[in-house]
Structures are given as C-alpha cells and as structure tokens.
C-alpha positions as CSV (number, residue, x, y, z in Angstrom):
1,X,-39.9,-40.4,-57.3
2,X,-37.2,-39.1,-59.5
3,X,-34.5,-41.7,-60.4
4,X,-31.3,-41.2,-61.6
5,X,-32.2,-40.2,-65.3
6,X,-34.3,-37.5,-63.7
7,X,-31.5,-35.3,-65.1
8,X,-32.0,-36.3,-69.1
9,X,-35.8,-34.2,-68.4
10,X,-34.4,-30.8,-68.2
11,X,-37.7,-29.6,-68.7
12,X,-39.2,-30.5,-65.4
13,X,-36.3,-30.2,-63.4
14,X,-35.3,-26.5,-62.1
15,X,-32.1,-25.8,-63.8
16,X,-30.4,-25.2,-60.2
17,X,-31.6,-28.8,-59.0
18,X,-30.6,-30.9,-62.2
19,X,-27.2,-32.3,-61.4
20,X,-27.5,-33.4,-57.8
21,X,-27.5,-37.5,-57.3
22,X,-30.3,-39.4,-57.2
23,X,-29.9,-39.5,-53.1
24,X,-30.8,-35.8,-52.7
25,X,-34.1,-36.4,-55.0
26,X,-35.2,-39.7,-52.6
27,X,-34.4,-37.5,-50.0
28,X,-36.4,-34.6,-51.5
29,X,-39.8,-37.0,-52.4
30,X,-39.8,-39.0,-49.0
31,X,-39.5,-35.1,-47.0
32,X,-43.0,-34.4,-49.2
33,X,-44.2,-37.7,-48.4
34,X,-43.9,-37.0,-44.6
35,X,-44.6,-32.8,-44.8
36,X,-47.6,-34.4,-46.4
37,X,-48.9,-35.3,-42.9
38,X,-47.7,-32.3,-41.0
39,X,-51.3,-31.9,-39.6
40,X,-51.8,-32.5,-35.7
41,X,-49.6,-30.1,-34.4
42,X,-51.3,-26.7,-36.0
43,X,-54.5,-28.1,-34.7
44,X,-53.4,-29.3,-31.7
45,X,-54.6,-26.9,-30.0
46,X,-58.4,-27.4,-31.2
47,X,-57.7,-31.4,-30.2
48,X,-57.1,-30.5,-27.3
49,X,-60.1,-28.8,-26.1
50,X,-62.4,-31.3,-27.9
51,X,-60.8,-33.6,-25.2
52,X,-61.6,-31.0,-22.7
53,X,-58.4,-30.0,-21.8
54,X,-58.9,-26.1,-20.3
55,X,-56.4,-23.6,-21.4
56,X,-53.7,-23.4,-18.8
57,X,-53.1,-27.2,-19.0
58,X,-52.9,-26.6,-22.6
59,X,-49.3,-24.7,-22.1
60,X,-48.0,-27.9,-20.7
61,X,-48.5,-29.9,-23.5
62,X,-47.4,-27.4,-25.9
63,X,-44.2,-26.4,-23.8
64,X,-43.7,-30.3,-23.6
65,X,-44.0,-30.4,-27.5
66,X,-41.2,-27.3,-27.5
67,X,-39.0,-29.3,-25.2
68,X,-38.5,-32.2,-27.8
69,X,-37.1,-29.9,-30.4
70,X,-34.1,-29.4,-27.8
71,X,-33.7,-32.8,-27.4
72,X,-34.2,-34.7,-30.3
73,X,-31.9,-32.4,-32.3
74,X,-28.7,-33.3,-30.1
75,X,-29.6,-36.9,-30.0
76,X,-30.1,-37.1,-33.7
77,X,-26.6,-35.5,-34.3
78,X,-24.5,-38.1,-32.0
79,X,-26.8,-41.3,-33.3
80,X,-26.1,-40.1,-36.8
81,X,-22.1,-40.5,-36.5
82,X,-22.2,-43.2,-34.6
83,X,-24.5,-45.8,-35.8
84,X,-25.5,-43.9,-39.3
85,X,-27.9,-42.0,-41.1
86,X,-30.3,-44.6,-42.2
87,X,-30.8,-46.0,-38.7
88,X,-31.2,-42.9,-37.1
89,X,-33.8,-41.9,-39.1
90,X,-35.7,-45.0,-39.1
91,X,-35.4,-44.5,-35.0
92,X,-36.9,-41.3,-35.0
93,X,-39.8,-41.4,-37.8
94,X,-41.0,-44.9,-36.2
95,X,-40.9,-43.6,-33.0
96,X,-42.5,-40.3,-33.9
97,X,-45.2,-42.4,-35.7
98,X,-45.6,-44.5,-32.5
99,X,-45.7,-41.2,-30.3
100,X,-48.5,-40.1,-32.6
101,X,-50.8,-43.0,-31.8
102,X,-50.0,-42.3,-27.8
103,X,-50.8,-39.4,-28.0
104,X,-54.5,-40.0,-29.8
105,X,-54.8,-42.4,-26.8
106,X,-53.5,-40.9,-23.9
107,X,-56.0,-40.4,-21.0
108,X,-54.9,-37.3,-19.4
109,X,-53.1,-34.4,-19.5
110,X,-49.6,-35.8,-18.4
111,X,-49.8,-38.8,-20.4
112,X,-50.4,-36.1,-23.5
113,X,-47.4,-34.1,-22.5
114,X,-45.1,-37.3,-22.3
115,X,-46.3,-38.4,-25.6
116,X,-46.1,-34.5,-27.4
117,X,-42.8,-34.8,-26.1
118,X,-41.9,-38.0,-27.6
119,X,-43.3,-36.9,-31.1
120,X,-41.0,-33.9,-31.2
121,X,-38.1,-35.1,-29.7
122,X,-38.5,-38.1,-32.1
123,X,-39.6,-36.5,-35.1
124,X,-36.3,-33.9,-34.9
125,X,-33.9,-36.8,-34.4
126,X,-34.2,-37.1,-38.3
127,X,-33.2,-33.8,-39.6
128,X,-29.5,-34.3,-38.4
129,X,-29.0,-37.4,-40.4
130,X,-30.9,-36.2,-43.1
131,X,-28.9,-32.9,-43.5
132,X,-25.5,-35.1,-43.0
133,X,-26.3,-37.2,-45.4
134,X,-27.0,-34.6,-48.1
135,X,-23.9,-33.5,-47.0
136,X,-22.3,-37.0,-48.1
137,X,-23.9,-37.0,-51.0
138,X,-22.5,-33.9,-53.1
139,X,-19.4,-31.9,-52.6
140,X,-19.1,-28.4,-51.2
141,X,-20.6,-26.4,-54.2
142,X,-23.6,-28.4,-54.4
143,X,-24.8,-28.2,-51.0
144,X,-26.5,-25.2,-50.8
145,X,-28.7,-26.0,-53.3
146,X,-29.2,-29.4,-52.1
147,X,-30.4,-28.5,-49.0
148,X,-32.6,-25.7,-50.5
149,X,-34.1,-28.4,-52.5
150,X,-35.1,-30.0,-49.4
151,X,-36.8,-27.0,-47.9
152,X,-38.5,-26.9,-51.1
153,X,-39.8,-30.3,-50.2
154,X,-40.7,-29.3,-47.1
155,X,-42.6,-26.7,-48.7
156,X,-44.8,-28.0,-51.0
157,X,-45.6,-31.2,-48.6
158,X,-46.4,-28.7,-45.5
159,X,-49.0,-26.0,-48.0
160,X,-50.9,-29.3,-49.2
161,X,-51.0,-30.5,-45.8
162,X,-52.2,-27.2,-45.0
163,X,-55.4,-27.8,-47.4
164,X,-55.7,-31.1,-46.0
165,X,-55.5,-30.6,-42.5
166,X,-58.6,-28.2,-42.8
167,X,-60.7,-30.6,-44.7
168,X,-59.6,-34.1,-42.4
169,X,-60.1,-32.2,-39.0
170,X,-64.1,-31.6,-40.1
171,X,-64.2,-34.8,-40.9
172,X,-62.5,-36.1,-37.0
173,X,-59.1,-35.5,-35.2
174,X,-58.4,-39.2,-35.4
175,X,-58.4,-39.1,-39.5
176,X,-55.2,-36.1,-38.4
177,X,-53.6,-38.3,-36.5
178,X,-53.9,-41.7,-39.0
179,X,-52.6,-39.3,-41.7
180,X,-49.3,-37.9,-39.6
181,X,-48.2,-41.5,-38.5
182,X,-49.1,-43.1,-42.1
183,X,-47.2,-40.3,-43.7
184,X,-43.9,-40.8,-41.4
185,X,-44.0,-44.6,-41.8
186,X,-44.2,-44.0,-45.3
187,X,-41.0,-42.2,-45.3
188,X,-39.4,-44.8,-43.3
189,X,-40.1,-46.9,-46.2
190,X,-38.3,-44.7,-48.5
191,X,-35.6,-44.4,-46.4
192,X,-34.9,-48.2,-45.4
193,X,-35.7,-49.6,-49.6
194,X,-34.5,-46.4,-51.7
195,X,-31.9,-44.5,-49.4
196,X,-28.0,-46.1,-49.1
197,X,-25.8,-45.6,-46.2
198,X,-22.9,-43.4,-46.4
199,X,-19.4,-44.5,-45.9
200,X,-18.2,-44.6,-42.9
201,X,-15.3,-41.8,-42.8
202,X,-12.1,-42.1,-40.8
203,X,-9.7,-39.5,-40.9
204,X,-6.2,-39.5,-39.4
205,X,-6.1,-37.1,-36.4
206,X,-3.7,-34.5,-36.4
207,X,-0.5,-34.3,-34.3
208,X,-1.7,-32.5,-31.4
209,X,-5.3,-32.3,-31.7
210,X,-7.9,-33.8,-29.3
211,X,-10.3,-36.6,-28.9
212,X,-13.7,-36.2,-30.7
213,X,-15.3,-38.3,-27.7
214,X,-18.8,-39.3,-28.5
215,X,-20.2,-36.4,-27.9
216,X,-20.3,-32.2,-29.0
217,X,-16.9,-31.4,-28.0
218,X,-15.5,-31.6,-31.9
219,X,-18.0,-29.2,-32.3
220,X,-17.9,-27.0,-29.4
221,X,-14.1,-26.4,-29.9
222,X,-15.0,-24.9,-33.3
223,X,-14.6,-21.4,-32.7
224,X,-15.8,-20.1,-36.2
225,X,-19.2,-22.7,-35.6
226,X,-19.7,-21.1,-32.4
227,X,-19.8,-17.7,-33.4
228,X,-22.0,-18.7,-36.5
229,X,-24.7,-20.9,-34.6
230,X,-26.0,-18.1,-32.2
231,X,-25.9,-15.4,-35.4
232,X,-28.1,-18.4,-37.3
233,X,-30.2,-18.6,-33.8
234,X,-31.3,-15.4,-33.5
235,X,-32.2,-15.3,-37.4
236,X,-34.1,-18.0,-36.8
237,X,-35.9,-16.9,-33.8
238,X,-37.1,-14.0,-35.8
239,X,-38.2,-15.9,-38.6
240,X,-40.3,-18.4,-36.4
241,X,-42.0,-15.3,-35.1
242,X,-44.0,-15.4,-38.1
243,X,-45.8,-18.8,-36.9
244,X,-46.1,-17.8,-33.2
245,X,-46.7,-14.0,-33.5
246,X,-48.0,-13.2,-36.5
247,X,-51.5,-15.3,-35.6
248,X,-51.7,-12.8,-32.0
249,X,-51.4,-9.7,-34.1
250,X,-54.1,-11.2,-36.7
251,X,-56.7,-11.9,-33.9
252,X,-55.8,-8.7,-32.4
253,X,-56.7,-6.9,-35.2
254,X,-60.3,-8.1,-35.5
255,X,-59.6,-10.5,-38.0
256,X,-60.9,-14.1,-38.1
257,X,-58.5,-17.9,-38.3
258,X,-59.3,-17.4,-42.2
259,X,-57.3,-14.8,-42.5
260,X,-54.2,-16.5,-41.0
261,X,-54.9,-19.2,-43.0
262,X,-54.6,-17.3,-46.1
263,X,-51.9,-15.7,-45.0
264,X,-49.8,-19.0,-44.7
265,X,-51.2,-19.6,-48.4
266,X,-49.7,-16.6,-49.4
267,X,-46.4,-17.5,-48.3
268,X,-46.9,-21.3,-48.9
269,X,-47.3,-20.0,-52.6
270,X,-44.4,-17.4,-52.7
271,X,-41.6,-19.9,-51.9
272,X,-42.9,-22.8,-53.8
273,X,-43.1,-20.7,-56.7
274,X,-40.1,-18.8,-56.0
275,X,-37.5,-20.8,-54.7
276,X,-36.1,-22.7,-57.1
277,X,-35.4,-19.7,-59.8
278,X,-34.4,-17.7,-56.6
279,X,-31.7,-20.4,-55.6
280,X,-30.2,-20.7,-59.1
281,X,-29.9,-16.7,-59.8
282,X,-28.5,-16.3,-56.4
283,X,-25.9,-18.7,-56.6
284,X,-23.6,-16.6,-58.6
285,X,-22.9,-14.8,-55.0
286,X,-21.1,-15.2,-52.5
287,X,-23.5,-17.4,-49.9
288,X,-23.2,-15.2,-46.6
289,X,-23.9,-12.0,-48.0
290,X,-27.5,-13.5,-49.6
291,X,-27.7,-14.7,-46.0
292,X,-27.2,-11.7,-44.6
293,X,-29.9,-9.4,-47.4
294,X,-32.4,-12.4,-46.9
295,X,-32.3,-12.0,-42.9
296,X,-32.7,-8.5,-43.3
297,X,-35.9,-9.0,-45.4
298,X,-37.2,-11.4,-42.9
299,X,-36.7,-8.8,-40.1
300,X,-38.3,-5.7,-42.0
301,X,-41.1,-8.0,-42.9
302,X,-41.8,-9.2,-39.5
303,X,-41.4,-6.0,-38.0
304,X,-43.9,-4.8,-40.9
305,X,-46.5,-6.8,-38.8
306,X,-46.5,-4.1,-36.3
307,X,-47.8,-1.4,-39.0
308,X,-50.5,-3.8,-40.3
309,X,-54.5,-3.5,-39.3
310,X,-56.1,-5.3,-42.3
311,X,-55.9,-7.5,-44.9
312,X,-53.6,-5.6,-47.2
313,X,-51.3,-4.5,-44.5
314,X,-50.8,-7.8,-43.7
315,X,-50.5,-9.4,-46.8
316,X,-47.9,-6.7,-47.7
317,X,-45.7,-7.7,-44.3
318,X,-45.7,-11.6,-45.6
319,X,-44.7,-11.0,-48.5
320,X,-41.3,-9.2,-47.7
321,X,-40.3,-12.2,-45.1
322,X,-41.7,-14.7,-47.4
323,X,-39.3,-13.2,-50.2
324,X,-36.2,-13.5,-46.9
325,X,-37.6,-17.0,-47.1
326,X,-36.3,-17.9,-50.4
327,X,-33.2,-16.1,-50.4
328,X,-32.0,-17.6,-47.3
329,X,-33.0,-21.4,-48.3
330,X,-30.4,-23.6,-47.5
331,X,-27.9,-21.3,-47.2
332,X,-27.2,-21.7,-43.7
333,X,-27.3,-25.5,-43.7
334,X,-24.8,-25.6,-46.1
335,X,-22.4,-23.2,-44.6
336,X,-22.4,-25.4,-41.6
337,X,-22.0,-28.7,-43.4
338,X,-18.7,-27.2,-44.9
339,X,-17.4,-26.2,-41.9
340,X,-18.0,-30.2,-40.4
341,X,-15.1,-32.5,-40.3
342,X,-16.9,-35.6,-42.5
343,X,-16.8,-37.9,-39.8
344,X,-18.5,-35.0,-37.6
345,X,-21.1,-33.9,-40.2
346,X,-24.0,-35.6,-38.0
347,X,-23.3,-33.7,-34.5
348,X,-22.6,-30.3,-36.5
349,X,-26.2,-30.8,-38.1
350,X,-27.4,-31.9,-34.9
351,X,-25.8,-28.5,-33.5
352,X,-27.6,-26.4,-36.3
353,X,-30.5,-28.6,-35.7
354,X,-30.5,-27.9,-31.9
355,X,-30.3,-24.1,-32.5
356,X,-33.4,-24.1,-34.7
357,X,-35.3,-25.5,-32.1
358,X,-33.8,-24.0,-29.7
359,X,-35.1,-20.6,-31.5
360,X,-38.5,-22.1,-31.8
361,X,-38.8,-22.8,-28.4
362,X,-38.0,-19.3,-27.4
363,X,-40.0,-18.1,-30.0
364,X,-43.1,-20.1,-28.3
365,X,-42.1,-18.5,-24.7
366,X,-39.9,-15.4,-24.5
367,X,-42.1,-13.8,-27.9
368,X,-45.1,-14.6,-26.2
369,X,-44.4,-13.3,-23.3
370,X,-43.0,-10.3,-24.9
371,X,-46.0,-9.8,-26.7
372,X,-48.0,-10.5,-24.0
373,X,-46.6,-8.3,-20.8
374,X,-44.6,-6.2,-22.5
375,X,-45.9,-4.6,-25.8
376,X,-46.5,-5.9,-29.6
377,X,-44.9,-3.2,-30.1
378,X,-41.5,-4.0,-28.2
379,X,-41.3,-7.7,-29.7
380,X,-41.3,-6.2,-33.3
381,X,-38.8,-3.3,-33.0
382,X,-36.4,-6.4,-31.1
383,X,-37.4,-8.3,-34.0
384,X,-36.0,-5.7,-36.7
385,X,-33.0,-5.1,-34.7
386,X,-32.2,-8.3,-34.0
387,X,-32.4,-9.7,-37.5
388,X,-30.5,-6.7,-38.7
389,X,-27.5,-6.5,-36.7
390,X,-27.4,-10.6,-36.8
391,X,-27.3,-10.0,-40.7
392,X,-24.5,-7.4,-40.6
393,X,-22.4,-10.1,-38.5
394,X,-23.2,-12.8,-40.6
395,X,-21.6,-10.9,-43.4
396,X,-19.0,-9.9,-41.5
397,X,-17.8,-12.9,-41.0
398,X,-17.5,-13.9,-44.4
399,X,-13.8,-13.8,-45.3
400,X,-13.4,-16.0,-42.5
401,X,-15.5,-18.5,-43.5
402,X,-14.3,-18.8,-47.3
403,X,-11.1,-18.9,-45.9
404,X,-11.8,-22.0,-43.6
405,X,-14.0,-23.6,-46.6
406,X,-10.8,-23.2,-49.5
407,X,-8.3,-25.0,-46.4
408,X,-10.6,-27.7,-46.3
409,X,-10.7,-28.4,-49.7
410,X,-7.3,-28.0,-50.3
411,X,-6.5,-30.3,-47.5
C-alpha cells in the first residue's frame, strides 16, 4: 500500500499521480483490493441456472440487482454528510459482504432477488463517501486526477478479477462468492485501520439562502448541477452500452463468450496502460472540453459496433470507446465535487452516483429492449447521437462552470 513517502519513488509513480496525499493512495489500494473480487455478478447469470432458475425468472433477479444502484447511491450520499465517510462505507461493504452470503443461500427465486438487491444497493452506498472524501482530501486542481486514479484502481482490480473469475467459477460458484465477500471485508479493513475521517465542515449560511434539510434539496436547487447531471447521464448510458450491448451484437454475429471475453481484455488493457500518461498530458486543458472529445469517442466507438461482423471489426470498435475511456476518467467526478458546497460534497456524489446507476439501469432495460423490439440498428444510431450532442452541451457549458469554480475559490 503506498505510504506517504510513496512520493520520494518517482520512478514508480505516474508523474500525474505523485503529489496527491497518502489518503487518495489508501483509497486507490483498498478500491483494487475490493475490484479484486468483482466476480459473481458477470457470472450471475450462469449461477443462476446451475440453481435452476429458468430464464424469465432470471430478469427478476437481475432487474432487482439494477434497482439497488438507484437506491444505494442516494442513501450513500445523505449517510455520508451526516454521519461520515468512514461509517458509511463500513455500512455498505459489510452489508454488501453479508448480502453476498444471502444470496449463496437463498432458497428461491425471491429470496435471490431480495438479497441481489441488497448487494447493489449496499455495495453503491460506498462510492458517495468515497468520492467525497477524495474530495476532502486535495483541493480543486487535484481532483481530477485523484479521482482518475481511482478508476484506475478500479481498473486493474476489475481485469485481474476478470482472469480470476474464469478460473474460480470451474473450480465452483461458491469459491465466486467466498472471494467477493472476503475482498469487500478486506476493504473494510483498510478503511476502518488506514483511512481518517474528514472534518466535519460548517459553513455560515448566507443571508437569504435556505435550509439544506437532510436531504437533496441543496442539491436540487443547484441549477448548473442540474443541467450537468442529465448531460453526464446520458454519456454514461452510452458508455454502459458497451457491457449490456456489445455481448448481444457479439453472439449475434456468430461469435462465441471467448470472444467477449477478449474483448473486455482488450479494453481492460487499453486503459490500464493508458490512463495514467493520458490523464497527465490532458491536464494542460481545460477539463470539459476533454469531456466533451472523450464522449464523442465513446459514442463513435459504440456506434462502430453496428458496422462490426468479426473479430477485427470488433476489436477496432473497442478500441475507439476504450480510448473515450481514458480521456474522460475522472473528469466528471471532479467537475461535480467543485461544484459541492463542502459540507454537501456527500449528497452531490451521491447525486452523480445515483445518475450512473440510474444510466445503468436503463442501459439494462430501455437498450435491451431497443435492441431487442426495435432494431440493433436504432439503439446504435441513438447511441452516436446521443453521446454527440450530450458532448457539444457539455462543452457548451463550460464558461459557466469555470466561472462558478473561480467564485468558489475566491470565496
């Protein structure tokens, strides 16, 4: 785990990672330590059926598992103001790791569903505090690349689980299962010995201004957050279109599960490789417009998937959104975090957090569907529109958001 010194080894540090605090490194080594047992959800699925649950009561387990992502998210962000980032954290990765076992040992289909739902609205509680914390740990400039550090976590821990996942699955479900809740206890560890809590902020209220409550309304009253979240939304929709779409169009095409799996490899080694030279050139510009060219690479790769019928084609397509990948890493996190009040940081993350699942979920039913009823064809020209004209608005909203960013440091 790197320590505080981790900065005298230039060497093995990325030069765009090497002066954020030690708490953005824990923070970094614990997410690999989890992402490390990000393995019964992609095989759910097969679990599943070894249990003998037939396809149609499949959907309910996996819609339940969508559901949590809406939930967790917006709990995550309130807990994380109110009783900090270290507890709520430890709620949700305990509780996840619970969830897990329930689920292992659940004797029907409704006693799955209830525990799938459990694990992801449990497991997505944590992202919010996470995020805020990062967000109390370095100042404005750093933040971007602090929180592209932590996809880069994410990253590395989720393409060795892929490996894994393979191998322990042969071997029996249960060893998936051990493996997820071991890993998120693990963290937990990490996060109640090695992680401090941040200060509790209080700032005076304005003349005039209103209540935060408990709840979103500080958020929700944000005018520039609300016209940023659904632009972010639909970005992300798009981009999660590449788990939930991309694996249709592969078995469409003839091809075997080996070649989705080398896909993800493909773009598992891309951004790992990538992403941390990518984030330091990048910095030098101004962070919305690398949003906006990364979105549009996401887009014209996933709409790419539409021209694809083999191997090449295909590789080609993941590529391009694979490269969107690292541009946009951690841009939009950190665009929200400077837009938070401090003493709001955890409900704006769990608003951010909320919209990425949000995009998830209707990635996993409204692209599906599209795909399904309507035409492949349909959900990737929506896809390349989408993104695009998502992109454009991003950028145009840039002066805007500079603007707000110098008040607030001024103030």
């Amino acid at each position: 785990m790197p320590s505080p010194s981790a900065s005298s080894s230039p060497s093995l540090i990325p030069s765009s990672f090497r002066d954020l605090p030690p708490v953005v490194w824990t923070l970094f080594a614990g997410t690999i330590v989890n992402r490390l047992g990000y393995l019964v959800t992609p095989f759910l699925v097969f679990f599943l059926a070894s249990r003998g649950v037939t396809g149609a009561e499949t959907s309910y387990v996996l819609g339940a598992l969508g559901a949590g992502n809406l939930l967790g998210p917006a709990v995550g962000g309130i807990l994380a103001d109110r009783i900090g980032r270290r507890p709520t954290m430890l709620i949700g990765l305990v509780g996840a790791s619970a969830a897990q076992g329930a689920l292992f040992l659940a004797p029907g289909v409704w006693t799955m569903a209830a525990a799938a739902l459990l694990i992801s609205a449990a497991g997505s509680t944590v992202s919010p505090a996470a995020y805020a914390l990062l967000a109390d740990a370095v100042d404005s400039e750093r933040r971007q690349r602090a929180y592209a550090l932590f996809g880069w976590g994410v990253n590395i821990g989720t393409a060795v689980a892929g490996v894994l996942g393979g191998y322990l699955a042969a071997q029996g479900y249960w060893l998936l299962f051990a493996v997820d809740a071991g890993s998120m206890l693990a963290y937990a560890l990490v996060v109640a010995f090695r992680l401090p809590e941040a200060k509790r902020t209080t700032e005076p209220r304005k003349p005039g201004s209103k209540k935060d409550g408990i709840g979103y309304g500080v958020v929700l009253r944000d005018r520039l957050a609300l016209l940023l979240l659904p632009l972010f939304g639909v970005q992300l929709f798009v981009y999660s279109l590449t788990e939930v779409a991309l694996p249709l169009a592969i078995r469409d095409s003839g091809l075997s599960p080996a070649v989705y799996g080398a896909m993800a490899a493909v773009n598992a080694i891309l951004v790992v490789a990538l992403q941390p030279f990518a984030t330091s050139w990048l910095a030098r510009f101004p962070q919305l417009a690398v949003q906006g060219a990364g979105s549009t690479l996401i887009a014209v790769g996933v709409a790419l998937t539409g021209l694809a019928d083999g191997i090449v084609g295909y590789t080609v397509s993941v590529a391009v959104w694979s490269l969107g990948e690292v541009v946009v890493a951690g841009i939009a996190a950190g665009v929200v975090a400077n837009l938070a009040p401090a003493h709001a940081r955890g409900r704006y993350q769990g608003a951010f957090s909320w919209t990425w699942g949000t995009a998830r979920f209707a990635a996993l039913t409204l692209g599906v569907t599209t795909y399904t009823t309507l035409s492949p064809t349909v959900l990737w020209w929506t896809a390349l529109v989408a993104g695009t004209a998502t992109a454009a608005a991003t950028v145009a909203l840039r002066t805007r958001v500079e603007a707000r960013t110098a008040h607030e440091l001024a103030a």
